[in-house]
FIGUZA-211448 format. One line per 10 residues: number of its first residue (from 0); for each residue x, y, z of C-alpha. Coordinates in Angstrom, 1 decimal, always signed. Layout:
BEGIN
NUM) X Y Z | ...
END
This chain:
BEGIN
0) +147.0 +80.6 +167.3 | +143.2 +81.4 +166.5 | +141.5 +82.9 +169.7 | +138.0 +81.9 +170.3 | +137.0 +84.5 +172.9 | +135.4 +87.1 +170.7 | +133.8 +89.5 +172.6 | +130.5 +88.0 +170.5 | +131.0 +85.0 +172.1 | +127.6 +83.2 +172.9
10) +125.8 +80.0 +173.4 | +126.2 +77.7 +170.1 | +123.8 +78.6 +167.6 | +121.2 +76.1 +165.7 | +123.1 +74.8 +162.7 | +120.3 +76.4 +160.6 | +121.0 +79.3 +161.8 | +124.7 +79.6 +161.2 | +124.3 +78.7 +157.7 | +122.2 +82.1 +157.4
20) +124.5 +84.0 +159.1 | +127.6 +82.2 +156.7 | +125.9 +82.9 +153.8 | +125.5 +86.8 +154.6 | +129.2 +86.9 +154.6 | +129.6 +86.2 +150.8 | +128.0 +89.7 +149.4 | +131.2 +91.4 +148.2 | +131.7 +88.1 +145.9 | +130.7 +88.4 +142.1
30) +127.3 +86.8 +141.4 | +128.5 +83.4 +140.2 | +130.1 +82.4 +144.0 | +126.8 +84.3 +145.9 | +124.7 +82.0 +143.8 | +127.1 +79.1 +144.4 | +126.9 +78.9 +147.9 | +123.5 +79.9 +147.7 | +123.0 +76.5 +145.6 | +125.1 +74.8 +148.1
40) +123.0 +75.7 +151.1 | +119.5 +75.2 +149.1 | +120.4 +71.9 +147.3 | +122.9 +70.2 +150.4 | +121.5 +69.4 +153.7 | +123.8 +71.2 +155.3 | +122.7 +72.0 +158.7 | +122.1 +68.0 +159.7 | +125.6 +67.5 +158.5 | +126.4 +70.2 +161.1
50) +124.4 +69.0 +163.9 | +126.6 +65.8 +163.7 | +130.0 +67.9 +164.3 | +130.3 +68.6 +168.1 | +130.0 +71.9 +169.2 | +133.6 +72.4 +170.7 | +137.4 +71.2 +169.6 | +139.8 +71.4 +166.5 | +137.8 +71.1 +163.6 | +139.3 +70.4 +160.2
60) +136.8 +70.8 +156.4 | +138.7 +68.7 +154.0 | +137.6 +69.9 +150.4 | +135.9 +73.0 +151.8 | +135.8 +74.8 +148.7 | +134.6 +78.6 +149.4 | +134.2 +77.9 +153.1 | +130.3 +78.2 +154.2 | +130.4 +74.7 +155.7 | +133.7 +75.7 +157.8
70) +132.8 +79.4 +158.2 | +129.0 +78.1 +159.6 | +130.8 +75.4 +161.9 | +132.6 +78.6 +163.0 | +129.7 +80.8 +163.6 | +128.0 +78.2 +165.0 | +130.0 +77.6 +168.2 | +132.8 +79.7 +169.3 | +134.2 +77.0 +171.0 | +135.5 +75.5 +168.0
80) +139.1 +76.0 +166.1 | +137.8 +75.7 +162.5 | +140.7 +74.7 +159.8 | +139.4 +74.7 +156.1 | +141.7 +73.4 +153.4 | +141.1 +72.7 +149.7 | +143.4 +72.6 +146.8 | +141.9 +75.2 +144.9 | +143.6 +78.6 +145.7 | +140.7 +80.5 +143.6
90) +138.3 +79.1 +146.1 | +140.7 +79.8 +149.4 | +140.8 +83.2 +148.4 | +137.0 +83.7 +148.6 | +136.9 +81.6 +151.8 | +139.9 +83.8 +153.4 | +137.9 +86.9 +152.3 | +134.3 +85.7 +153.5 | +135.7 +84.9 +157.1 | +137.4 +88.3 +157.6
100) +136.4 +89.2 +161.7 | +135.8 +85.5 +162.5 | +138.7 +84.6 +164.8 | +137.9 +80.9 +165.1 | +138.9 +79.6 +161.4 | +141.3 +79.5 +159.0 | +142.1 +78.5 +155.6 | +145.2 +76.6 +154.0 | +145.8 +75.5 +150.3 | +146.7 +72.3 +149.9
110) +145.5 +68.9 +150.5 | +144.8 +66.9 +154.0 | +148.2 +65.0 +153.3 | +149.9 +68.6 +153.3 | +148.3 +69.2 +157.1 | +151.4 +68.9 +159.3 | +148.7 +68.7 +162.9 | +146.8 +66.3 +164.2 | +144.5 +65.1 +166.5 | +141.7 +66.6 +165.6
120) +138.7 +66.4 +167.5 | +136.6 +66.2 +164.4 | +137.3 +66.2 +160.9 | +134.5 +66.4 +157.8 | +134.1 +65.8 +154.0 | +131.6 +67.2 +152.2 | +130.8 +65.9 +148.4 | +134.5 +65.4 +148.1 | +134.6 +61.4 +148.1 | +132.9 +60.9 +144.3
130) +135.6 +63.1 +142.5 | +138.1 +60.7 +143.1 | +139.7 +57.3 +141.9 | +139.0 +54.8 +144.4 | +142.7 +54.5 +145.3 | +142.8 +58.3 +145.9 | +139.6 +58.4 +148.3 | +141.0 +55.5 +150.3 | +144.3 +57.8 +150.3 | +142.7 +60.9 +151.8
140) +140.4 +58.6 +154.3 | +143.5 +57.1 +155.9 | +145.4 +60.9 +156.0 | +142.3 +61.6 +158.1 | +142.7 +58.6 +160.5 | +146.1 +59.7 +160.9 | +145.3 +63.1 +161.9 | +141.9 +62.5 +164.5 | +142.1 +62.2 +167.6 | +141.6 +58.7 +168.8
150) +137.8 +60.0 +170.6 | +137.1 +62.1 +167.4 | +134.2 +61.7 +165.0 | +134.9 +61.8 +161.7 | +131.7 +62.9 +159.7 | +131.3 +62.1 +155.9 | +128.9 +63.4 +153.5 | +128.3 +62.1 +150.0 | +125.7 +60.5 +147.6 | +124.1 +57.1 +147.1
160) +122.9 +55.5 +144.3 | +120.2 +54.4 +145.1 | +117.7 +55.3 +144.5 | +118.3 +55.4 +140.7 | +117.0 +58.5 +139.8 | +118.2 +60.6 +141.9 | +121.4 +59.2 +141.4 | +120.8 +60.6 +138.0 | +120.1 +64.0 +138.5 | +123.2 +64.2 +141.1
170) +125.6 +62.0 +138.4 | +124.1 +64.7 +135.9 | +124.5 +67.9 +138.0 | +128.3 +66.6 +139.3 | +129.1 +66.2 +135.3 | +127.9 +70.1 +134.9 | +129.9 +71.3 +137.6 | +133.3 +69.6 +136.6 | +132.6 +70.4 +133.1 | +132.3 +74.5 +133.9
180) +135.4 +74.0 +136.5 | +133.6 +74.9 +139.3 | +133.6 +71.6 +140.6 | +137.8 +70.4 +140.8 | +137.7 +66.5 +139.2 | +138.8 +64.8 +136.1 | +135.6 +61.9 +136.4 | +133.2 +60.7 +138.8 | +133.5 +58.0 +141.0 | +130.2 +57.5 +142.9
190) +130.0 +54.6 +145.1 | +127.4 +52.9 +147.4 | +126.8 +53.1 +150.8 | +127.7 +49.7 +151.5 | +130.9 +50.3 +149.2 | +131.8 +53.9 +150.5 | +131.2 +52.1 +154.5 | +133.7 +49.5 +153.3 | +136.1 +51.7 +152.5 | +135.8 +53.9 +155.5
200) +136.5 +50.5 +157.5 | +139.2 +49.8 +155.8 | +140.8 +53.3 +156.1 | +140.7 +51.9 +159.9 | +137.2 +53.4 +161.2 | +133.6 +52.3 +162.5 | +130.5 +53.3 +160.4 | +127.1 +54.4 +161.2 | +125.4 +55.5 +158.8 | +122.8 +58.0 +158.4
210) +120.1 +58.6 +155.5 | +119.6 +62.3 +155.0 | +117.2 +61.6 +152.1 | +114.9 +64.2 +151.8 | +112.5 +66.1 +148.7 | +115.4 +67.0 +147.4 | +116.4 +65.1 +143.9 | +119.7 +64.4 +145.3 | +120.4 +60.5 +147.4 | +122.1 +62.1 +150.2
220) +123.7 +60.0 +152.7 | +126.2 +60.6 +156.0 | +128.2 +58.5 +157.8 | +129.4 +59.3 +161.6 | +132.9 +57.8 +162.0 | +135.0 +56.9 +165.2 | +138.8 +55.7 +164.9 | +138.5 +51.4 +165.0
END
């Protein structure tokens, strides 16, 4: 049972902010993962995806990877349970290691079909949906409609393609990372918005979706799910 009553137990904290603090706690990592999550944080709007998860509740970061999403969601509120879980048991290692102290998260191998609880108050996905076959994103979206809460939001973050170019560089960048291996996939599977808000809806939830389009060269988008 995680306890959530540190004695540094405050007000929440402005997503922005946690994200800072998160990053600080990858220093001990070899060069390649601090400049991983740094990319993460620089090239991911990470903090608006965070100010759509609410502050308190059972969280659970499908496809966390190394953890700064679910360690920031962490240090961001101390009223949240924060459970990460990703298949890669390289990357759970470094996440179990960066969130040494924080009593309000945790880290599992495995996939969001391997997590026994449910009701979550919120669940996210981050940049997870495009590494996988159609069939397999509608699989994980429904083992997340499962295990929310029927009240909780359900938060998604992944790309667009449109606009064209930037769904070039982000295609182009995604290729890179799977290439190397330090991006799990065996393709890419981008979708629209209107086809990735389809399949949400058919996984059995209501849509509203949010452009996070920004400088960067990347056509972020977000959707904010409830259970239909």
């Amino acid at each position: 049972m995680m306890q959530t009553n540190s004695p540094n137990a405050s007000a929440p904290l402005a997503p922005s902010q946690a994200i800072r603090r998160a990053l600080g706690r990858y220093g001990s990592q070899s060069l390649g993962i601090r400049g991983f999550v740094l990319a993460r944080h620089i090239l991911a709007p990470l903090a608006s995806v965070a100010a759509a998860v609410p502050d308190r509740g059972r969280i659970l970061d499908v496809g966390c990877g190394h953890g700064l999403f679910a360690n920031a969601l962490a240090l961001g509120s101390p009223r949240r349970e924060v459970l990460g879980v990703d298949p890669s048991g390289a990357k759970i290692a470094v996440a179990r290691t960066s969130a040494e102290g924080l009593p309000n998260v945790r880290y599992v191998q495995g996939t969001v079909q391997d997590i026994g609880e449910r009701n979550f108050d919120a669940i996210t996905i981050l940049d997870v949906l495009y590494l996988l076959p159609i069939e397999d994103k509608l699989a994980m979206l429904r083992a997340c409609r499962e295990r929310i809460a029927t009240d909780g939001v359900f938060v998604v973050k992944t790309n667009d393609t449109q606009p064209p170019w930037k769904y070039r560089v982000a295609r182009l960048q995604e290729q890179a990372m799977t290439g190397i291996g330090l991006t799990m996939g065996h393709g890419l599977y981008f979708q629209s918005r209107e086809q990735n808000a389809s399949l949400l809806e058919l996984a059995g939830f209501k849509t509203r979706f949010v452009d996070l389009n920004n400088w960067l060269p990347y056509p972020h988008v977000m959707f904010v799910c409830t259970p239909a």
